[in-house]
C-alpha positions as MATLAB code, in Angstrom:
seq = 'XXXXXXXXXXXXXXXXXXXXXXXXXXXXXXXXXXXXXXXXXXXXXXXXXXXXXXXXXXXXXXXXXXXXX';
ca = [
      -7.815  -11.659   -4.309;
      -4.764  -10.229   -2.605;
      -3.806   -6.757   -1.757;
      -1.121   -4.652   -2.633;
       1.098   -4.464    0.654;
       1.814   -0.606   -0.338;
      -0.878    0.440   -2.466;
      -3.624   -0.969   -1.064;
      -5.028   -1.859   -4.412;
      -6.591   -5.010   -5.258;
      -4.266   -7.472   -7.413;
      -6.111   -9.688  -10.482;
      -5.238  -13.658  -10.564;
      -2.531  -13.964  -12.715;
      -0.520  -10.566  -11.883;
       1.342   -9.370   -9.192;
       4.808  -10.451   -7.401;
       5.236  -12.122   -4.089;
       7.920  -11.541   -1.654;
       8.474  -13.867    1.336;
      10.825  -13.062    3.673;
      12.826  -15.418    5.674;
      10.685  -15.358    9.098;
       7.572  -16.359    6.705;
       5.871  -12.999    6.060;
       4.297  -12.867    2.884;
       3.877   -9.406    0.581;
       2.290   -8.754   -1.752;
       2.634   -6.018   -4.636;
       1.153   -5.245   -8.202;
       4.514   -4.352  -10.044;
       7.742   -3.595   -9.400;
       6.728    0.205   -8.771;
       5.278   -0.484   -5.682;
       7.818   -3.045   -4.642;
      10.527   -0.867   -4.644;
       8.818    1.815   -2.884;
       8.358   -0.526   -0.078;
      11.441   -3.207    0.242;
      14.387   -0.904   -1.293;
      13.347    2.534   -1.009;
      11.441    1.654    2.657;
       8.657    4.564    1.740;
       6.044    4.742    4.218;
       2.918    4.732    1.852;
       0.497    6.840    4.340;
       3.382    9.542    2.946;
       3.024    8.761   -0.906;
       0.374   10.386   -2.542;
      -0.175    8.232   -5.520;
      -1.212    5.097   -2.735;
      -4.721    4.415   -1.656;
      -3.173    4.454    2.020;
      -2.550    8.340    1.526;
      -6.348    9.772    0.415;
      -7.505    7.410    2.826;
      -5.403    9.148    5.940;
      -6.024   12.565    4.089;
     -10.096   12.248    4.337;
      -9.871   10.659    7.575;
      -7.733   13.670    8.433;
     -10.156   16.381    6.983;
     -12.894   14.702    8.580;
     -11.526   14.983   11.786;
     -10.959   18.989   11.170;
     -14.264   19.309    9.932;
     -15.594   17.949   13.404;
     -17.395   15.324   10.835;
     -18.127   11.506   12.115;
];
């Protein structure tokens, strides 16, 4: 299954959009939320704390602090 390009979530068969852009990249995104974030609104989703992206930088981040492996 594919992965949302912004949320990092997984996407079930039969749901999602895909956006192909002219130089052949292919996205992928669960709804139209998450699609806008990325293509009109260019959000960077390490920045957006509702995207998996996000906690996962944020533990990484406090693991780091914590002197943690």
């Amino acid at each position: 299954m594919p992965k949302d390009n912004f949320t990092g979530k997984e996407i079930p068969k039969g749901h999602g959009h895909m956006y192909v852009k002219k130089d052949g990249t292919v996205y992928w995104f669960l709804n139209q939320k998450s699609e806008k974030n990325f293509l009109k609104l260019k959000r960077n989703p390490v920045k957006t704390k509702w995207t998996n992206f996000y906690h996962r930088d944020k533990e990484i981040k406090l693991k780091s602090a914590k002197g943690g492996k």
